[in-house]
N, C-alpha and C positions, 0 to 999 in steps of 0.2 A: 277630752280626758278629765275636766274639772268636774263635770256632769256626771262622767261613768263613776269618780271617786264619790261625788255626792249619793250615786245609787247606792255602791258598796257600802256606806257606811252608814246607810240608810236600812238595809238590810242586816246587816250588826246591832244598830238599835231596838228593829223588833224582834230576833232573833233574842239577845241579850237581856231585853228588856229592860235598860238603860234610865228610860224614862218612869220615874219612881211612882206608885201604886197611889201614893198621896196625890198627886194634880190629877190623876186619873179619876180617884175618886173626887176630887174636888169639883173637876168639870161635867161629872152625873149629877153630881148636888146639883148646881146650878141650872142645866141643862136640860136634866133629866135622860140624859142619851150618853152613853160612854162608847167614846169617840174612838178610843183601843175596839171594839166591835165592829165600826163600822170604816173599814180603809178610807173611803175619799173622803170624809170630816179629819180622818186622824192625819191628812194630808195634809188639809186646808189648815189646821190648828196650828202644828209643830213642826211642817216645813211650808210656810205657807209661799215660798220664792220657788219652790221645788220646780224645775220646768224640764224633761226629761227631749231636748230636738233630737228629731233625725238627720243622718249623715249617711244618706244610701251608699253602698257600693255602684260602682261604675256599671255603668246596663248595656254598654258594647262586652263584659265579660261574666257577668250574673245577674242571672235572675231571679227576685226575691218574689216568693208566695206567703208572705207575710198574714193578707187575712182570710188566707186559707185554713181551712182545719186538715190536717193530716194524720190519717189514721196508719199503722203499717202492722205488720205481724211479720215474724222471721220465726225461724227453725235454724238451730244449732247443733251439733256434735260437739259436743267439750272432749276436751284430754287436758286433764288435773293433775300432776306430779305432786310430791313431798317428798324429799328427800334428805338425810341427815346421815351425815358420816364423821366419822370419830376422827380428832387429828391425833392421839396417840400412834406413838411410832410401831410399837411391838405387840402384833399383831399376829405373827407368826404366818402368817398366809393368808387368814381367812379375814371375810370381808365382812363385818358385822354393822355395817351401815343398815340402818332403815328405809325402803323402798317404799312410800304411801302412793296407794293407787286406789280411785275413786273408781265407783261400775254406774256409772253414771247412762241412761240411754239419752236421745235425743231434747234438748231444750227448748219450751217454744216462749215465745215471749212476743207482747205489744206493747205498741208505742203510739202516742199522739202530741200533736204539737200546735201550738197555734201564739204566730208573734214570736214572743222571745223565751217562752217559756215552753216545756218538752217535759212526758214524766214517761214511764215504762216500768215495766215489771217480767219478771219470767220466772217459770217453775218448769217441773221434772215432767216428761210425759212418761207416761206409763206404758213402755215396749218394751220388746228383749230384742229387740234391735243389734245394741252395740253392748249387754249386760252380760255380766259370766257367772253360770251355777258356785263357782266356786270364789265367787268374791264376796264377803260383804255387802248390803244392801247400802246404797248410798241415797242424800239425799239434799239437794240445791233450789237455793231460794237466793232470790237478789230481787233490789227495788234502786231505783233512778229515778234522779229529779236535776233539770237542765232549766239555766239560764243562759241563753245565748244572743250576743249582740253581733254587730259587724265582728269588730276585734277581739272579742272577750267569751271563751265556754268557759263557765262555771257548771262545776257538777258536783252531786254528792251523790256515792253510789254504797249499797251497801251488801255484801253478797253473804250467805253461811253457806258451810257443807258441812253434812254429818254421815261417816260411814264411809273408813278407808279399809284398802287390804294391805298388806304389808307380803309385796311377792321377792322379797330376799330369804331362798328356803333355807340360808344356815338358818333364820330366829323361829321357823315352825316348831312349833311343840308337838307337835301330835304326826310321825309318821306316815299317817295315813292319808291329811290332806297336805297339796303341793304349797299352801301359800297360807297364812297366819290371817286369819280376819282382826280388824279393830273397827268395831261398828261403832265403840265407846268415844272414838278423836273424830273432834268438833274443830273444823277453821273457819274463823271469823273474823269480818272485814269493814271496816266502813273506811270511806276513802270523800276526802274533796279537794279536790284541783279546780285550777283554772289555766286553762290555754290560750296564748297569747298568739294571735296573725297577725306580724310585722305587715303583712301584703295583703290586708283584708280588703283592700277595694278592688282588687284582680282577684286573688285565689279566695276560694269558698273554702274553707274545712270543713263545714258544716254540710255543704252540700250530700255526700254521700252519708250522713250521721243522720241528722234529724230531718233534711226533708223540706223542709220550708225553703232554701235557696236551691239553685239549678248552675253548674257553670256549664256555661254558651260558649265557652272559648277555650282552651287550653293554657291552665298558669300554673307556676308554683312561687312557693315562698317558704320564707325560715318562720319556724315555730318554737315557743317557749311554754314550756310545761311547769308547774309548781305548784306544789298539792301539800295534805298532811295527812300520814295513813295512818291507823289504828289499825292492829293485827294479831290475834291469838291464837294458837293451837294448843289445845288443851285435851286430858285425858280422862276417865274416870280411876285408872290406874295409872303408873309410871308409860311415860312416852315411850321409853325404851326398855323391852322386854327385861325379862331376868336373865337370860341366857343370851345377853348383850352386857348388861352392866360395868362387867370386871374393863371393858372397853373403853370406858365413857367417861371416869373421873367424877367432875363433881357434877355431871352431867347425871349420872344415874339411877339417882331415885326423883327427877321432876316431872312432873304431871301440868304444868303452863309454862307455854312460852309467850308471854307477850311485848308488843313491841311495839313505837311509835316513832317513825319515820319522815324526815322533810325533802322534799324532792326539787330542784331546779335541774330541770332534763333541757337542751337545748334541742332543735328537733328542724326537720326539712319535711313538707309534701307539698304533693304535687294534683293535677288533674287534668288529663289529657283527655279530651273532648271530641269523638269523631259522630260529624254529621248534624253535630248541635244537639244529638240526641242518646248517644252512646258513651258512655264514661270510664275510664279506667284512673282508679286513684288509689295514691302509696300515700304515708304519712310513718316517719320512724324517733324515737327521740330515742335517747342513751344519758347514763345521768350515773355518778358515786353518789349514793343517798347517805343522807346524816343519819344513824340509826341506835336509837335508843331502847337499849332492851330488858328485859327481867325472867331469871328461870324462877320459876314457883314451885313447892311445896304443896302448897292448900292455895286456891283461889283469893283468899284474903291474908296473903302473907305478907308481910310488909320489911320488903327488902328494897339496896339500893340499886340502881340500874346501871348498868355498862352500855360503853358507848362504839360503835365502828362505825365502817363503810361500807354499803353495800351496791352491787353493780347491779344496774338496771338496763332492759330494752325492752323497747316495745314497741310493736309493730302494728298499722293497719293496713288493707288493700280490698278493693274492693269491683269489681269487675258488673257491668248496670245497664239499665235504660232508663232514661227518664223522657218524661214529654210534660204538657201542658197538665196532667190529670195524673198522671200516671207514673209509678217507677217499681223498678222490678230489677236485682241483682245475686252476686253470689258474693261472700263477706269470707274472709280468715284475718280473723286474731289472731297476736300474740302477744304473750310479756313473760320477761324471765327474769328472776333475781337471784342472785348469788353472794352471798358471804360469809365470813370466819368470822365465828362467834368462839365464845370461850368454850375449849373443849372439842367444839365440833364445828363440821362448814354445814352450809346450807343452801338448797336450791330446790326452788319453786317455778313452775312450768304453768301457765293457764294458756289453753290454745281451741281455737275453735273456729269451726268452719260448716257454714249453712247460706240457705239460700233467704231472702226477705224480700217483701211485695209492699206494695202500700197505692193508698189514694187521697187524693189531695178533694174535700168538699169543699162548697161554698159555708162560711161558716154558720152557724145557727144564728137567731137575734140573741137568746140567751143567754149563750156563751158569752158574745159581743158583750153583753151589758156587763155579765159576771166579769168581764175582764176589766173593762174600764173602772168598773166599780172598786176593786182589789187592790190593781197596778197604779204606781204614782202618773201622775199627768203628764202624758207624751208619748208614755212608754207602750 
């Protein structure tokens, strides 16, 4: 644990950039090489004790493909919810909540890994598949980048969508069509957690995720989630119509919600193993997130923030094959939040289910070196 704390705070230094511009330039003077450029000098310099050992998981219940390279590709179906409802009481009958709904068609997305490091990306494919004439054109971008050790996933993920419908037909303006387009409301996300496996030398979490390990046997364990999100939903006009407002209070003429959230979710998975080659794996965590929030005006308004709780789940499962080369399964996400905010509740739905393949190469020399060259020693 002394090690993983030295990585992490190792990682905050270049990140931050901690170490001041002055010895940096001090050490080109002298040098002629600035050693910020070049990772293993910047190693050798300013942690020169830095020693990163391994600590395998147990090989009667995982197996690691650590200097493999692994490449994968998945196909996804999303289903994206927003949803915003007034807590005013007198309402007279009618339901003037907001329904956001994304026409999103299929996602494709890749991924590679090699070691302890993982990055990915995915975008929109272009079908009318799962899209509707009468929605809004939407449109989905996210990028991932993974650190993962035995016990420790660190990730920062960061997703946008632009281009929701809004299918609550009391807020349609226009008689003619059944559902209100808002191609103008933008949600945007950057997220980084770390996940904690109590049980990292039996259960894999990673297994079914990135690909690099394999569990050979059948285990689970408790898991601990803790992240910090960053979250906006924002409009070109007010978030909620005109023929909503008298609804909404002091809700009814903002145009951003944004919000920054801390998360300690407690969490159980699992991975049942048939045949040393067939996998079925759950993982669930549930969590009150600390949540801090702002309604806006104009994007650069400068107001103070309110503070709740909000309920969180989130769910994986994933049903596979893996072998010596090779893995192939079928994945459904989920995660849902729900909370009372001033004014109005809220509840956000991300769910998605597809099928992913991947293959595990020998890795290149280039890679090799590039890595060695980057990563502190050991790692």
């Amino acid at each position: 644990m002394v090690l993983k704390t030295k990585l992490v705070l190792l990682i905050v230094v270049v990140c931050t950039g901690l170490p001041c511009n002055k010895s940096f330039a001090q050490n080109k003077a002298k040098n002629g090489l600035n050693v910020f450029l070049h990772p293993d000098k910047f190693y050798r310099k300013f942690f020169p004790h830095l020693k990163i050992s391994r600590n395998p998981p147990d090989s009667m219940y995982i197996r690691s493909y650590q200097h493999r390279l692994s490449i994968g590709a998945h196909v996804l179906s999303p289903v994206i919810l927003v949803d915003i409802n007034s807590r005013k009481s007198a309402t007279n009958g009618i339901d003037p909540s907001l329904k956001l709904r994304t026409n999103l068609s299929d996602v494709i997305g890749f991924s590679a890994s090699y070691r302890f490091v993982a990055v990915g990306f995915a975008y929109l494919l272009k079908t009318r598949w799962n899209t509707r004439d009468d929605y809004a054109a939407s449109r989905y971008r996210t990028a991932t980048i993974k650190y993962n050790s035995g016990a420790n996933a660190f990730q920062f993920k960061y997703v946008r969508i632009k281009g929701f419908t809004d299918v609550n037909r009391f807020n349609r303006t226009n008689a003619l069509t059944p559902y209100m387009p808002r191609p103008d409301i933008v949600s945007k996300e950057f997220q980084f957690e770390n996940i904690y496996n109590f049980s990292w030398k039996k259960y894999s979490y990673l297994a079914p995720l990135t690909f690099t390990q394999r569990q050979i046997k059948s285990h689970a364990g408790f898991l601990i989630k803790a992240g910090v999100y960053y979250h906006q939903l924002s409009s070109d006009t007010t978030i909620i119509s005109q023929r909503q407002q008298e609804y909404y209070d002091d809700f009814s003429d903002i145009k951003v919600i944004r919000s920054l959230s801390l998360r300690v979710a407690p969490g159980i998975g699992g991975n049942l193993v048939f045949y040393e080659q067939i996998y079925l794996s759950m993982a669930v965590f549930t969590s009150f997130d600390f949540y801090n929030y702002k309604y806006l005006q104009t994007v650069d308004e400068k107001v103070r923030g309110r503070q709740t709780a909000v309920f969180f789940l989130d769910g994986k499962s994933s049903l596979g094959y893996q072998s010596r080369r090779m893995y192939a399964g079928v994945r459904y996400e989920a995660e849902r939040r729900v909370g009372s905010l001033s004014s109005i509740q809220t509840k956000i739905l991300y769910r998605y289910l597809g099928i992913e393949m991947g293959y595990r190469f020998t890795a290149p020399k280039a890679i090799k070196k590039f890595y060695k060259k980057t990563m502190p020693p050991g790692m």
